[in-house]
C-alpha positions in Angstrom: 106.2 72.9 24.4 103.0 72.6 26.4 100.7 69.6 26.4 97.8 69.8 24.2 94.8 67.2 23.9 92.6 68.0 21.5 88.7 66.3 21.3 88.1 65.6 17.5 85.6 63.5 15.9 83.8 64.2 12.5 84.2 67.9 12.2 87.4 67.8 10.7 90.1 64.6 9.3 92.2 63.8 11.6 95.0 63.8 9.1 94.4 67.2 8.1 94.2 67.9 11.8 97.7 66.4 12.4 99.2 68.5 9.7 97.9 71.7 11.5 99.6 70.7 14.7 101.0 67.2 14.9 102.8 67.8 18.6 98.8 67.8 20.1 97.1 64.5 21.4 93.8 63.8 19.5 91.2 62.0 21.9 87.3 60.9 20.2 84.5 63.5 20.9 84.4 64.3 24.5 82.1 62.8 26.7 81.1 63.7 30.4 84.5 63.4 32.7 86.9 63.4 29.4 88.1 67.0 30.2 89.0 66.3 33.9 90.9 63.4 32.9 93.0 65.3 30.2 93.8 67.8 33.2 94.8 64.6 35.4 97.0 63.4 32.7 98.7 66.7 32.3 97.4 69.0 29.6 98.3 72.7 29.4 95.5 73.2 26.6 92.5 71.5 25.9 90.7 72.3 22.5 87.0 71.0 22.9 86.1 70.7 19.4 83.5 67.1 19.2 81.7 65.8 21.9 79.2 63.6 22.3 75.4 64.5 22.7 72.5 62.2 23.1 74.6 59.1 23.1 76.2 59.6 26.4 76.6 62.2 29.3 77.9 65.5 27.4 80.8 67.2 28.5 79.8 68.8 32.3 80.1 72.8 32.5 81.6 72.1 36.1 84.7 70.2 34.5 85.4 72.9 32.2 85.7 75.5 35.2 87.6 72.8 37.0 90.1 73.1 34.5 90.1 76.4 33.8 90.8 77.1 37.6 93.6 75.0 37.7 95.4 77.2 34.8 94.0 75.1 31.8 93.9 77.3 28.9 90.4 75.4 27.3 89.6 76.4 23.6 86.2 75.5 22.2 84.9 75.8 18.6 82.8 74.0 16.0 80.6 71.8 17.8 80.0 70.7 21.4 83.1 73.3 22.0 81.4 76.1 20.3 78.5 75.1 22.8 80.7 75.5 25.7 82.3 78.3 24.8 79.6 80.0 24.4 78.4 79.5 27.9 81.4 79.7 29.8 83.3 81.9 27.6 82.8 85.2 30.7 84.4 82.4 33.5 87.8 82.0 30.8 87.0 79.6 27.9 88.0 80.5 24.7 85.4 80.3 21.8 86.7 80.2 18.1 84.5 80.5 15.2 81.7 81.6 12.7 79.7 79.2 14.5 80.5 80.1 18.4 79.5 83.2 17.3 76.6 82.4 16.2 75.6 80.7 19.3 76.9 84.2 21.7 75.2 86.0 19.9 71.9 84.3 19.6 71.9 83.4 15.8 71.7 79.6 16.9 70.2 78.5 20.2 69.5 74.7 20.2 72.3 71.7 20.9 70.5 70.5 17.6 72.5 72.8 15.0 75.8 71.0 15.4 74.9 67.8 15.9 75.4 64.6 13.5 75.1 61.1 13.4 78.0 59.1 12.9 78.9 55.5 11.7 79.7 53.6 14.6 82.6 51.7 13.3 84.3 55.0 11.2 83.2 57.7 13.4 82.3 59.2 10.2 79.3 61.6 9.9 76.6 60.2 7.9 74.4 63.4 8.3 74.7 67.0 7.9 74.8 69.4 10.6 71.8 72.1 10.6 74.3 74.7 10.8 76.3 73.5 7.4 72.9 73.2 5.8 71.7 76.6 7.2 74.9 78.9 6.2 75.1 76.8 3.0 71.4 78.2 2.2 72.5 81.4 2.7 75.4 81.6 0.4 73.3 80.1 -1.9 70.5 82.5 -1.6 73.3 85.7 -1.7 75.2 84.0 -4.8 71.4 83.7 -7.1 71.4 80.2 -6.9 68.0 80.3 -5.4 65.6 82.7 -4.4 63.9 83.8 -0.5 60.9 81.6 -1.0 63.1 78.6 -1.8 65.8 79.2 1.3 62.9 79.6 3.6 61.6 75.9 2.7 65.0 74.6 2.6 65.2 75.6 6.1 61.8 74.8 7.2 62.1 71.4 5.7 65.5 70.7 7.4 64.4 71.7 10.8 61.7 69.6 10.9 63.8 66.4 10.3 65.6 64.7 12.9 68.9 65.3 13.1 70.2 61.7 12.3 68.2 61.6 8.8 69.3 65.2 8.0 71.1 65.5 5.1 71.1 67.3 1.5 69.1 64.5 -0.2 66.1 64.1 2.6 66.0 67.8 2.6 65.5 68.3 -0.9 63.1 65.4 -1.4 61.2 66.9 1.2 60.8 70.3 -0.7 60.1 68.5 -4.2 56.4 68.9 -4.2 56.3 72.6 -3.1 59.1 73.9 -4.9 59.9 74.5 -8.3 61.9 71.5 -9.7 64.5 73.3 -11.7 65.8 75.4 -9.0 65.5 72.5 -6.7 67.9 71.0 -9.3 70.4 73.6 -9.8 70.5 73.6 -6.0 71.2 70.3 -5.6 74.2 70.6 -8.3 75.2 73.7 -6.4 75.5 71.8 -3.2 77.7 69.0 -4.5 80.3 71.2 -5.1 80.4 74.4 -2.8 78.5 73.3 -0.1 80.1 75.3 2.8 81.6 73.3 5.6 81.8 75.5 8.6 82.0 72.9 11.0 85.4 72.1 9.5 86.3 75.1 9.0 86.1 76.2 12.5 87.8 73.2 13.3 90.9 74.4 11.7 90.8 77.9 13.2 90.9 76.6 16.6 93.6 74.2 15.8 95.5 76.4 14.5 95.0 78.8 17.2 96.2 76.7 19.4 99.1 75.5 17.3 99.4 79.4 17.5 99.5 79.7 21.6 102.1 76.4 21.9 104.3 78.2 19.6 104.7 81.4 22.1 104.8 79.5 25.0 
């Protein structure tokens, strides 16, 4: 079996993570120099999934080709990976996902879409990712939950907060004088319980990708 180490953080449980494929080594969210030293310690496959962003130095593009040149199959999705990929997907890198896709093909441009706070003792997001909230506004919108006028602000509203005090609540208080309140309401029902969670979901495609590649090789 090949030697996997995988960068997770909040994108996805690490239980759940495990269960997908439970031979990998799960490292915290990548930070600049974390993808050289899984090459040093001997990784056939790297899946970038978390990495850091304004805490620290993010994950360096130069590391990633490193890799890659020394036969490194690197797999990127969800967040800081989906980044990456992005990027560096023409040079080898594999991207994964609804939202690497979004990123090559323009849909999303700015490191701000994927990026959460986190509690420092959990590691456990404690705000939403613009992405979530944007594609979430859009199945709403498409399901009749709410209508144009009402995405539009949603999204307006969420982009102008900063990305540590984004989150369904701060959004939706921010739209209660201009909207109307009882489609701000069904809304905010809505969202407690279909809410979409691409972030994990992409996750969980590139883990099971790679779970997919270990099992040929």
């Amino acid at each position: 079996m090949p030697a996997v180490v995988i960068f997770l953080g909040p994108s996805l449980d690490a239980g759940r993570a495990r269960a997908i494929l439970g031979t990998a080594e799960y490292r915290p969210p990548a930070k600049r120099g974390d993808i050289l030293r899984a090459v040093e310690d001997g990784a056939d496959i790297i899946g970038l999934i978390d990495g850091v962003f304004f805490q620290d130095c993010s994950v360096a593009h130069k590391e990633i080709l490193a890799a890659l040149k020394a036969g490194v199959t690197v797999v990127g999705a969800s967040s800081m990976g989906a980044l990456r990929a992005c990027e560096m997907d023409t040079l080898g890198m594999i991207g994964i996902g609804r939202i690497y896709r979004m990123y090559r093909d323009g849909i999303l441009i700015s490191d701000d879409e994927v990026a959460l706070a986190c509690d420092p003792f959990t590691d456990d997001a404690v705000s939403e990712a613009m992405v979530d909230i944007r594609i979430t506004c859009e199945e709403a919108r498409a399901r009749g939950v709410i209508c144009g006028s009402l995405h539009d602000l949603l999204i307006n509203t969420a982009e102008g907060i900063y990305y540590p005090e984004r989150t369904y609540r701060s959004v939706i208080r921010g739209c209660r004088e201009s909207a109307d309140p009882d489609e701000l309401d069904r809304f905010s029902a809505w969202v407690e319980r279909s809410r979409i969670r691409q972030k994990e979901a992409d996750a969980v495609e590139a883990i099971e990708y790679i779970a997919g590649i270990g099992a040929k090789e």
